[in-house]
GUVO-727154 format. One record per residue (C-alpha): residue number from 1; residue in three letters; x, y, z. Coordinates in steps of 0.05 Angstrom, whole numbers. Layout:
BEGIN
pos; code; east; north; up
NUM; ALA; X; Y; Z .
...
// end
This chain:
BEGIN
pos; code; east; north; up
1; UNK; 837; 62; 1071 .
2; UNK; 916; 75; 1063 .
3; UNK; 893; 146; 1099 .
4; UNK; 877; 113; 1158 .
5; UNK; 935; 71; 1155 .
6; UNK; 986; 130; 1145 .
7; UNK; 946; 170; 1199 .
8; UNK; 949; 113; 1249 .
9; UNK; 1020; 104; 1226 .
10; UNK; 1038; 179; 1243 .
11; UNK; 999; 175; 1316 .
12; UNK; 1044; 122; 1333 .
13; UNK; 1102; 160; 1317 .
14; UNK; 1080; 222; 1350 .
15; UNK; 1071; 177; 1406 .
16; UNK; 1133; 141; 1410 .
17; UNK; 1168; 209; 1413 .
18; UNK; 1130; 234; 1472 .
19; UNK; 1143; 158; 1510 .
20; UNK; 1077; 134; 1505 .
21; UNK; 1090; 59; 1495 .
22; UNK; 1025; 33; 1502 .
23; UNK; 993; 84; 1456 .
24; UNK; 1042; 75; 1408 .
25; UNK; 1043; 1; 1398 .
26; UNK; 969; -3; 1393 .
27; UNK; 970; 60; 1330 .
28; UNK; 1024; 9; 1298 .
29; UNK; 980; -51; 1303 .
30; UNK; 918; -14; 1280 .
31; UNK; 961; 10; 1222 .
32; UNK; 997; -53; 1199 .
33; UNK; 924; -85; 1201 .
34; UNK; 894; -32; 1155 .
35; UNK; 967; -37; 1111 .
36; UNK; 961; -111; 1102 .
37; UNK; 884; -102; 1082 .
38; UNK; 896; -50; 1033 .
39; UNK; 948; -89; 999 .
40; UNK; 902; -141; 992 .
41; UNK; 856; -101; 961 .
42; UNK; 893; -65; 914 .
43; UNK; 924; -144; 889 .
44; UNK; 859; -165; 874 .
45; UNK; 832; -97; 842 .
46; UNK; 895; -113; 797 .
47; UNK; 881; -183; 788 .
48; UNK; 808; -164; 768 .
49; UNK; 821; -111; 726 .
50; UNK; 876; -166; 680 .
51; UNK; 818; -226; 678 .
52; UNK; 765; -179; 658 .
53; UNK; 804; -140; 611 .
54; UNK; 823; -206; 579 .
55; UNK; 749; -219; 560 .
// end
């Protein structure tokens, strides 16, 4: 899922550089969305990984 993110991430830039505002803001948003969920994810792997380890 951090693919997509760093993918999205790159179309955005490719797009800012040719002026394409619209374009561009919309690649950001998709790619701070999929940042913010994989971050989540990867806390809670963690967290789950300690508590079971634990047992």
């Amino acid at each position: 899922m951090l693919h997509y993110a760093v993918v999205f991430f790159v179309i955005a830039i490719i797009a800012a550089l040719f002026g394409f505002g619209g374009i561009a803001a919309s690649a950001a948003g998709i790619a701070k969305i999929l940042f913010v969920v994989f971050a989540i994810l990867a806390v809670a792997s963690f967290l789950y990984g300690l508590l079971k380890r634990g047992t």
